[in-house]
C-alpha positions as CSV (number, residue, x, y, z in Angstrom):
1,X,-23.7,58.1,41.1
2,X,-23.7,54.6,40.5
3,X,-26.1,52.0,42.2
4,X,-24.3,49.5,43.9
5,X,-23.2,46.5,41.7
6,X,-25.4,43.9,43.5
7,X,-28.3,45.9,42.6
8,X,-30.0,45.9,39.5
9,X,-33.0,48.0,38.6
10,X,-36.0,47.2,36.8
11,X,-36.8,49.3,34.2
12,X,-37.6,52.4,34.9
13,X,-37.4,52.1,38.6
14,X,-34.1,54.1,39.0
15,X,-32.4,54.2,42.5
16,X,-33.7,54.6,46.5
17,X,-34.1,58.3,46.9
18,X,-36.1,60.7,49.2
19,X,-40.0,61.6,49.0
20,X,-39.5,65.3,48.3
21,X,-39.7,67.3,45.2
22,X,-36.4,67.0,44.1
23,X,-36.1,63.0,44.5
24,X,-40.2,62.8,42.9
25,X,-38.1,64.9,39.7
26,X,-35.2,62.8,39.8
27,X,-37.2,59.3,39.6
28,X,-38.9,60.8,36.9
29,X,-36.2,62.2,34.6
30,X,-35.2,58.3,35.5
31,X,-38.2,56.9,34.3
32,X,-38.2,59.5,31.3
33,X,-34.5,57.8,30.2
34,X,-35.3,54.1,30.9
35,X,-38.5,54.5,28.8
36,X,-36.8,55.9,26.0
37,X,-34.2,53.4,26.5
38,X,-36.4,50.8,26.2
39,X,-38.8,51.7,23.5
40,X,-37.5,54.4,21.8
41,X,-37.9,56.3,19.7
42,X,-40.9,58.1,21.2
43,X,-42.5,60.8,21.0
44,X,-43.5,63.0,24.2
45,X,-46.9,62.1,24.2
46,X,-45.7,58.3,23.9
47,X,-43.3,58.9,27.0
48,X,-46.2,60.8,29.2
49,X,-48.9,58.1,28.0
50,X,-46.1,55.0,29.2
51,X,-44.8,56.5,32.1
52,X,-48.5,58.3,33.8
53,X,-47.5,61.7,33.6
54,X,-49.0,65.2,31.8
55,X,-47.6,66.0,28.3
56,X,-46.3,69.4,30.1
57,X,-44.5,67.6,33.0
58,X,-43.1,65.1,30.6
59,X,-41.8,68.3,27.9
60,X,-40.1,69.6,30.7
61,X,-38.2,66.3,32.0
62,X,-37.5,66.0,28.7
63,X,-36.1,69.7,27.5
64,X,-33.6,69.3,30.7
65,X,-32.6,65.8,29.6
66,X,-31.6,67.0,26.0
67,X,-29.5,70.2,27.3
68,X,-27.9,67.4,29.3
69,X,-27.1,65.9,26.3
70,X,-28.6,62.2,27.1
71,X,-31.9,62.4,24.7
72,X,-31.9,63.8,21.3
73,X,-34.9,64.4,19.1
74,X,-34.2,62.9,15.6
75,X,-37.5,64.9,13.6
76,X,-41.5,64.5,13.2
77,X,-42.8,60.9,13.6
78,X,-43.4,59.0,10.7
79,X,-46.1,59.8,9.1
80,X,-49.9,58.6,9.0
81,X,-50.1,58.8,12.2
82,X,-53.9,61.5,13.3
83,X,-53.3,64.8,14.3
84,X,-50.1,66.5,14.0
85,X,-46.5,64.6,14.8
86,X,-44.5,64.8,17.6
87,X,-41.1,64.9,17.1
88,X,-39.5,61.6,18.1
89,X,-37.0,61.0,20.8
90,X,-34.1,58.7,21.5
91,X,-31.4,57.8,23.9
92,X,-28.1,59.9,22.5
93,X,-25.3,58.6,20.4
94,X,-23.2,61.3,21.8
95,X,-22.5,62.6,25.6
96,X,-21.7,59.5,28.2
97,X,-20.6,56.4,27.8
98,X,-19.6,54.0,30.3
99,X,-16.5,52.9,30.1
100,X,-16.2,49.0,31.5
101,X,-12.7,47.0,31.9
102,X,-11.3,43.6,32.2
103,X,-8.6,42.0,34.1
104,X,-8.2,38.8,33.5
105,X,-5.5,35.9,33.9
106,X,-4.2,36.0,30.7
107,X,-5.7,38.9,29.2
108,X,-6.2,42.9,29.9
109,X,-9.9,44.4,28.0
110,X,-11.5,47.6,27.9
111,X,-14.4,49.0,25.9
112,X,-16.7,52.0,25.8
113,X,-20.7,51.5,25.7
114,X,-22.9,54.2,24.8
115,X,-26.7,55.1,26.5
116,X,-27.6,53.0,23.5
117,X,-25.8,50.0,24.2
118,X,-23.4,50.0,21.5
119,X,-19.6,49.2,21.7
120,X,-17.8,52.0,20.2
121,X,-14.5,51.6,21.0
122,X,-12.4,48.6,22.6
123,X,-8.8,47.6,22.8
124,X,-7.2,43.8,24.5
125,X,-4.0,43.3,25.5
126,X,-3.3,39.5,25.6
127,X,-0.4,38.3,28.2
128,X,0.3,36.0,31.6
129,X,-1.3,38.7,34.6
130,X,-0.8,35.8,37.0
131,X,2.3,36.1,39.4
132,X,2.5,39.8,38.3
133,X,2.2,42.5,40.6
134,X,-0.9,44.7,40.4
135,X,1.3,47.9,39.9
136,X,2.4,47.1,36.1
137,X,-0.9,45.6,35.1
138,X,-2.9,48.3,36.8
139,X,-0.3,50.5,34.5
140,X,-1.1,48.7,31.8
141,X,-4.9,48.6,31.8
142,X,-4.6,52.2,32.5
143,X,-3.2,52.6,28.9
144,X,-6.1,50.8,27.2
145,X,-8.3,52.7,29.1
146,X,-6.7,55.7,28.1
147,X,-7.0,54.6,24.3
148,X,-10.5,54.2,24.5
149,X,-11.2,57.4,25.8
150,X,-9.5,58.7,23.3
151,X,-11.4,57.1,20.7
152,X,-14.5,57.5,22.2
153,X,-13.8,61.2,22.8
154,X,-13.3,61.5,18.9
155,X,-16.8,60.5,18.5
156,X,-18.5,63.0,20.8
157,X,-18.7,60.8,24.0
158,X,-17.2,61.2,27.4
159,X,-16.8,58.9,30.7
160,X,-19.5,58.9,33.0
161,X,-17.7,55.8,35.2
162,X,-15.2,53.6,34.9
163,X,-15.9,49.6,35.7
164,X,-13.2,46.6,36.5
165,X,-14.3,43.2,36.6
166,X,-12.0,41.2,38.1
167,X,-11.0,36.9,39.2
168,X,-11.6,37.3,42.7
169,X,-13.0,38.4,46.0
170,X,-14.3,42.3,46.1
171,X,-14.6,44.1,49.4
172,X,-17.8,46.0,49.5
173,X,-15.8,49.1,48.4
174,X,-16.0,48.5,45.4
175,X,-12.5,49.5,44.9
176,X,-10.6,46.6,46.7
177,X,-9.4,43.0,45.8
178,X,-10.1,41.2,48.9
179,X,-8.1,37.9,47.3
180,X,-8.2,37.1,43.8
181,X,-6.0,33.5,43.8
182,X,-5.5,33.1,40.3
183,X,-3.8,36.0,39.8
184,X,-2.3,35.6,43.8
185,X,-3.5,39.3,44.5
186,X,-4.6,39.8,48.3
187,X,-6.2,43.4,49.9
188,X,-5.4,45.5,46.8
189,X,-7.3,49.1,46.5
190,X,-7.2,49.2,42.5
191,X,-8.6,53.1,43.1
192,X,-5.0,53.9,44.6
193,X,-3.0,52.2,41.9
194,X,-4.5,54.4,39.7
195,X,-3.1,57.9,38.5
196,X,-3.6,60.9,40.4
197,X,-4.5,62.5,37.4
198,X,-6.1,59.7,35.4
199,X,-10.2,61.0,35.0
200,X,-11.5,58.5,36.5
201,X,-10.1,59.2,39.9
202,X,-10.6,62.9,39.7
203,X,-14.1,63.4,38.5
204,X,-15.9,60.2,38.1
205,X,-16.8,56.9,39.8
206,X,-14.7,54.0,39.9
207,X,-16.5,50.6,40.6
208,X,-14.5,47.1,41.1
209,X,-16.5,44.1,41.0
210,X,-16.1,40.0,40.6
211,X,-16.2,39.1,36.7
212,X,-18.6,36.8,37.0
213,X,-21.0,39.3,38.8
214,X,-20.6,41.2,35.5
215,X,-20.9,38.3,33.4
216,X,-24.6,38.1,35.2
217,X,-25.7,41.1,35.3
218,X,-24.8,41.0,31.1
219,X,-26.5,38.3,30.6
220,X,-29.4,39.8,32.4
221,X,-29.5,43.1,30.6
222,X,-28.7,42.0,27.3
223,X,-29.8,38.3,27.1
224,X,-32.3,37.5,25.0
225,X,-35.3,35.6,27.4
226,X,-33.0,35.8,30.4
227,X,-35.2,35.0,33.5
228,X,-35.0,37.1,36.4
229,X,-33.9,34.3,38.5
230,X,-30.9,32.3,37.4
231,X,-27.3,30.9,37.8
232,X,-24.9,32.2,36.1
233,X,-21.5,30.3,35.9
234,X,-18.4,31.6,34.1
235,X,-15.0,30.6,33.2
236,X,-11.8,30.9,32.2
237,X,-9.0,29.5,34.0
238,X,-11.5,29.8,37.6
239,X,-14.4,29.0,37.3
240,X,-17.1,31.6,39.2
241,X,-20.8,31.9,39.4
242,X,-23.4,34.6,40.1
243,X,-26.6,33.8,41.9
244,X,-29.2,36.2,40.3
245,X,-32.6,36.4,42.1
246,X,-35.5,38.9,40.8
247,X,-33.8,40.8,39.1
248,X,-30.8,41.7,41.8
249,X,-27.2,40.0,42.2
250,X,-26.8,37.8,45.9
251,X,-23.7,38.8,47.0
252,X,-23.7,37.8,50.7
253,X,-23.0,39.2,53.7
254,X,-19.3,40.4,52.9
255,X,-20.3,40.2,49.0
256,X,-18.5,36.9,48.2
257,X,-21.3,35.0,47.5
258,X,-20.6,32.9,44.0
259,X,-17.1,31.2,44.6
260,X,-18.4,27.8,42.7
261,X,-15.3,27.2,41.3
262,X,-14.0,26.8,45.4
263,X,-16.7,24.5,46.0
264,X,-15.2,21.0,46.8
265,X,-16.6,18.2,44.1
266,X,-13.8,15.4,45.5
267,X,-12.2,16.5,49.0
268,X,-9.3,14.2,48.1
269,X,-8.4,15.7,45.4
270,X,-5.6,18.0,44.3
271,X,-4.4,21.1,45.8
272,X,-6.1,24.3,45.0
273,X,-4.0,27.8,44.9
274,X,-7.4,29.1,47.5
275,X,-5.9,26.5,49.8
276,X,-8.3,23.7,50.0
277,X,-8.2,20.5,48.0
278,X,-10.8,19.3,44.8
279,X,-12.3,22.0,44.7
280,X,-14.1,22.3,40.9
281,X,-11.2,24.7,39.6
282,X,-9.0,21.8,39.7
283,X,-11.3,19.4,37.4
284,X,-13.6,21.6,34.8
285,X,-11.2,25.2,34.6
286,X,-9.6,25.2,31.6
287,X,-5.9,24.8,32.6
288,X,-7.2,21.4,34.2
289,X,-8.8,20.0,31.0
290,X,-6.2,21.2,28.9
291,X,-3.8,18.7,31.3
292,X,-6.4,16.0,31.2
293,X,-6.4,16.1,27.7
294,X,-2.6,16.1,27.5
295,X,-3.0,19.3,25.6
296,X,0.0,22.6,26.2
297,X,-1.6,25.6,26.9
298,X,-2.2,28.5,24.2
299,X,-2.9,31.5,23.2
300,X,-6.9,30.5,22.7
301,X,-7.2,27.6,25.1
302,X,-10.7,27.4,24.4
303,X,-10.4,27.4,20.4
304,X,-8.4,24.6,20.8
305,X,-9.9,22.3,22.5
306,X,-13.7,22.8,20.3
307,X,-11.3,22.3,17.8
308,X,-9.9,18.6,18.5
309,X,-13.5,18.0,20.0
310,X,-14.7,18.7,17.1
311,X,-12.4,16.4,14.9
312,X,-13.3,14.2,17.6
313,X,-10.1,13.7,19.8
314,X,-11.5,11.0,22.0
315,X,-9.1,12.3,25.1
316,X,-10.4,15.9,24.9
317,X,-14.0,14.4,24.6
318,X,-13.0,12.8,27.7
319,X,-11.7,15.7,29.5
320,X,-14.6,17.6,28.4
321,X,-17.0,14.8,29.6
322,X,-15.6,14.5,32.6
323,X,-15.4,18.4,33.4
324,X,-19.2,17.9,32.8
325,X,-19.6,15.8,35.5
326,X,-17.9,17.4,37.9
327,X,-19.7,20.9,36.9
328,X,-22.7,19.0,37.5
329,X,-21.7,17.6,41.1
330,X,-21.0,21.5,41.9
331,X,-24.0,22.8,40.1
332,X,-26.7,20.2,41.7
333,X,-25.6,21.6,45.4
334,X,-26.4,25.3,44.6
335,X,-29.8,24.2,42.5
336,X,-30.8,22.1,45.2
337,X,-30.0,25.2,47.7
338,X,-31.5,27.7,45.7
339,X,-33.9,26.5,43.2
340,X,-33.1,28.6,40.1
341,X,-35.7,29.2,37.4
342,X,-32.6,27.9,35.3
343,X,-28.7,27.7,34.9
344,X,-26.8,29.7,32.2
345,X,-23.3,28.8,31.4
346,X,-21.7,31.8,30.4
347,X,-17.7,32.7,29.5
348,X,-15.5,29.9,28.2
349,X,-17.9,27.7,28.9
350,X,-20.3,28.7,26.1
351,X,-18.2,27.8,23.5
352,X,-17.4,24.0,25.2
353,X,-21.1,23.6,26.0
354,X,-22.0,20.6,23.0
355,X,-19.6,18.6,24.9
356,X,-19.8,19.6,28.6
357,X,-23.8,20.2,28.5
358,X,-24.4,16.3,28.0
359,X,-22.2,14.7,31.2
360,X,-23.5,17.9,33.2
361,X,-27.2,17.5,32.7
362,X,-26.8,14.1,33.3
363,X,-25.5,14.8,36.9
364,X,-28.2,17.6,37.1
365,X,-30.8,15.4,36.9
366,X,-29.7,12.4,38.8
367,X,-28.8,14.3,41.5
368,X,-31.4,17.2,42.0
369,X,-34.0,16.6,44.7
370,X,-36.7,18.5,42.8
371,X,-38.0,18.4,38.7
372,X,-35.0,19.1,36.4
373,X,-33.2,22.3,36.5
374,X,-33.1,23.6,32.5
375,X,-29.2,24.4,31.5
376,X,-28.9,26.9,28.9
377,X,-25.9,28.7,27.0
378,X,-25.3,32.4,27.0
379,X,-24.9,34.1,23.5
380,X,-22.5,36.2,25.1
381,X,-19.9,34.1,25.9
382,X,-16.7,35.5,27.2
383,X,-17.8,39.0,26.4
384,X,-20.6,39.2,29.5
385,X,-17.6,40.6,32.0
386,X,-16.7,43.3,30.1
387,X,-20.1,44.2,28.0
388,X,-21.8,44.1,32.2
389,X,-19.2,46.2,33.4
390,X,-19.4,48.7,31.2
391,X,-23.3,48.8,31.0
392,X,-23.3,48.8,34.6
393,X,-22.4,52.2,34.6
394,X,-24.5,52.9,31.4
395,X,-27.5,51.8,34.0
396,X,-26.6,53.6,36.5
397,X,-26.5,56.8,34.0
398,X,-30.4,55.8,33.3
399,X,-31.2,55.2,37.0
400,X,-29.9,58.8,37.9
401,X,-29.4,61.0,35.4
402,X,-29.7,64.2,37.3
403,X,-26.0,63.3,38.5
404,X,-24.7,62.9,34.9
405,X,-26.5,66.5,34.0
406,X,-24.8,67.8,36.6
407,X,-21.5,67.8,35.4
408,X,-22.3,68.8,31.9
């Protein structure tokens, strides 16, 4: 059911399918949800008016979509309105969610989204992933997963998909870790880890994709003047980045494209777990400012260092300063390759920015061939992995509904 993750649909566009009667009905009950979606609550009338279609053929898209339990009508309009009031409609609170996770270095996450958008459940499990096996932590995220299900379940919804961002490399199964070298995971199918009798693997879709794919993709549906054609960087301990262009993810030709934090800014430099030397992880992630700063590492790496730059610790100003630069050195390659409308720093990164954004920008503009790429902050922050994870499935409910109404 769900589009693949390097597409991302315009509203009301819905997914590729045939020129018969039944695809002509399913791109319209699409067009029907992502209407709502959008600008809901609406009456029918609204919905026909928006979308080009007769009041009767829109009633009937929409009487199949409530027994499917994804629109609800919630009473008359309000009143004043000439003529008699429809009865409004809006995305439902109950039925399918979409259920998104996280593995991270140093952390496990997993929350449950409604067709609304809203988080309703979410649980985190903090702790070193990197040098584990995937067995135990795939063990482990399976029991937060199982948590929110059963919260969500408590409030009427159930899982239409289940999403895993993840550090590294994703085959175009969207089930396999190619390499992820920050957690020194190589060719693992994260489907087959799972239990045999876990719901996911029996009656819905599983989809595996890079976190900072995610991270875009959240910053594209839920950002707030997002262009369609953007950077995206991330990061944590790596560093990654998502090359967004109308609209849609490029991921390359074996879906790698976005390894910034691999991209060499001193060749000289030190070694890099991904094997090659200076590459950007090694100057601006945060393990490497935390050293440059002479700071121990922590529970909230990130806290800590806004912290002493904020009190103004002159040698985590300098760490900070200098990751800057060498952000920049990475950034002005890919801006001078691509042209983005604009960069957005996203995870850890967003909460460093008043003291990275300066040194970066700097480079940015001395070193960019064209006019001066605009650098901007994502209200998201380390959230957009999980929150585009889990609405990726929440879109793909919306771009194919017929799919979800089947298995009511």
């Amino acid at each position: 059911m769900t589009a693949p993750l390097h597409e991302a649909h315009p509203a009301g566009a819905g997914p590729a399918l045939p020129n018969t009667q039944q695809g002509m009905r399913r791109r319209n009950l699409a067009r029907v949800m992502h209407t709502v979606s959008a600008e809901g609550p609406l009456s029918r009338a609204a919905v026909a008016s928006r979308i080009g279609l007769t009041r009767a053929a829109v009633s009937t898209l929409v009487d199949e979509l409530i027994r499917s339990g994804l629109l609800e009508e919630l009473g008359p309009e309000r009143p004043g309105r000439v003529g008699r009031p429809g009865s409004a409609l809006a995305v439902s609170g109950h039925g399918p969610a979409g259920i998104g996770a996280e593995i991270g270095v140093d952390h496990l996450a997993v929350c449950a989204v409604d067709l609304r958008g809203e988080v309703r459940s979410r649980a985190v499990r903090y702790g070193a992933n990197r040098g584990r096996t995937p067995e135990p932590v795939i063990g482990e995220l399976t029991e937060l997963v199982r948590r929110v299900l059963a919260e969500a379940e408590r409030e009427g919804l159930w899982p239409a998909g289940l999403a895993i961002a993840v550090p590294g490399l994703v085959a175009r199964d969207a089930r396999t870790v190619v390499r992820a070298p920050n957690l020194d995971w190589r060719d693992t199918d994260l489907g087959a880890l799972l239990p045999v009798d876990f719901p996911m693997t029996v009656d819905f879709p599983l989809t595996v994709g890079n976190e900072a794919n995610f991270g875009a993709l959240a910053e594209l549906w839920l950002g707030e003047g997002t262009p369609r054609d953007f950077l995206h960087v991330s990061a944590e301990i790596g560093i990654g980045a998502a090359v967004v262009v109308d609209g849609g993810l490029l991921h390359g030709t074996r879906g790698f494209a976005g390894e910034l934090g691999h991209v060499p800014v001193r060749p000289d430099g030190p070694q890099c777990p991904c094997g090659g030397r200076g590459c950007l992880e090694q100057y601006a992630g945060e393990e490497a400012v935390l050293r440059a700063a002479g700071l121990e590492p922590g529970e909230d790496r990130v806290g800590l260092l806004a912290e002493r730059a904020a009190e103004g610790d002159e040698d985590v100003r300098r760490a900070l300063r200098d990751a800057g630069t060498a952000l920049g050195i990475a950034l002005t390659g890919a801006v001078n390759l691509l042209d983005p409308e604009s960069v957005v720093l996203g995870g850890a990164l967003a909460g460093l920015a008043p003291w990275l954004l300066p040194s970066l920008e700097a480079e940015l503009d001395r070193r960019t061939a064209g006019p001066a790429c605009p650098v901007s902050v994502s209200r998201l922050g380390p959230q957009g992995p999980l929150l585009g994870a889990a609405h990726s499935v929440v879109r793909a409910v919306l771009d194919d509904p017929v799919v979800v109404a089947e298995r009511t």
